[in-house]
N, C-alpha and C positions, 0 to 999 in steps of 0.2 A: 303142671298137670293137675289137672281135678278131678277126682273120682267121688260120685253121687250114686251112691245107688237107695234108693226108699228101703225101709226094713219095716212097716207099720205091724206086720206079725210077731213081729219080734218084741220082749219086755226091754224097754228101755232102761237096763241098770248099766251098771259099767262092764262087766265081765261080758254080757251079750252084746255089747255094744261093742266091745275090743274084738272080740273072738269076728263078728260079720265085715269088719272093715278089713280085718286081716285077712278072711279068707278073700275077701272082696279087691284088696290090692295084691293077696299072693296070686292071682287068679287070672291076673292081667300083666304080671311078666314081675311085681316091684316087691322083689325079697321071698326066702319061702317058709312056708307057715304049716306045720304039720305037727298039730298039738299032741296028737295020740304021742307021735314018738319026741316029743320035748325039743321039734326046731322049731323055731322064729326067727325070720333073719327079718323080718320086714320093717320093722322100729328102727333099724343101724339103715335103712335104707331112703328113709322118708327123712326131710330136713324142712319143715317150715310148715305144721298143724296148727291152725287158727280155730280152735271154740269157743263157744260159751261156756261160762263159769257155772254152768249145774253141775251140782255133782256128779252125777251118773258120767254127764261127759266128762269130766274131770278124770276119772276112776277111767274112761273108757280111752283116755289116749295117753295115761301116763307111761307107756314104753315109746311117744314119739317126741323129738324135738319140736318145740313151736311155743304157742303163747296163747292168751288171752286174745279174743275176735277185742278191737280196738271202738269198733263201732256198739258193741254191744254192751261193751262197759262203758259207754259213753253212756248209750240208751237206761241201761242200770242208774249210774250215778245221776241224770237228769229228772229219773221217774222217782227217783229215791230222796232229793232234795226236792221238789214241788211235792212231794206229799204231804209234807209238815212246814208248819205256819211260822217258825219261828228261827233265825239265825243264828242260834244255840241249836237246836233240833239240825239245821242242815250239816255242822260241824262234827255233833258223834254222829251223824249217819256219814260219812264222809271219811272223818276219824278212823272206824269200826274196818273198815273196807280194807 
């Protein structure tokens, strides 16, 4: 299952990022999420979150199982070794990672 929903109103940190997903998957049947009174079931519910390595997203999906998007760290590590001219430069940028 996939669940998309835009939030462009919303500040992209991590706290408002966790908080609209969760309301956004407790809201459709997957776990239940009622922060006033301190439940969250919906991170023990979900098994296999794919993002990107920004922070914010980072921060926003640390109560679920999953990983790194495999495509986007590719795209990272390609943009990030053509940007410097030298075979030493592409090794600590690579190294660093």
């Amino acid at each position: 299952m996939v669940c998309a929903e835009p939030f462009s109103e919303v500040k992209h940190n991590g706290d408002n990022i966790a908080l609209h997903v969760k309301q956004q998957l407790a809201g459709i049947g997957v776990g239940c999420f009622v922060p006033n009174d301190n439940i969250d079931t919906v991170g023990e519910e979900v098994h296999g979150v794919c993002t990107d390595q920004g922070g914010n997203m980072v921060a926003g999906f640390k109560d679920f199982e999953g990983g790194a998007c495999a495509c986007h760290r590719l795209s990272n590590a390609l943009k990030n070794a053509f940007s410097v001219h030298t075979v030493s430069g592409v090794i600590r940028k690579v190294s660093c990672w």
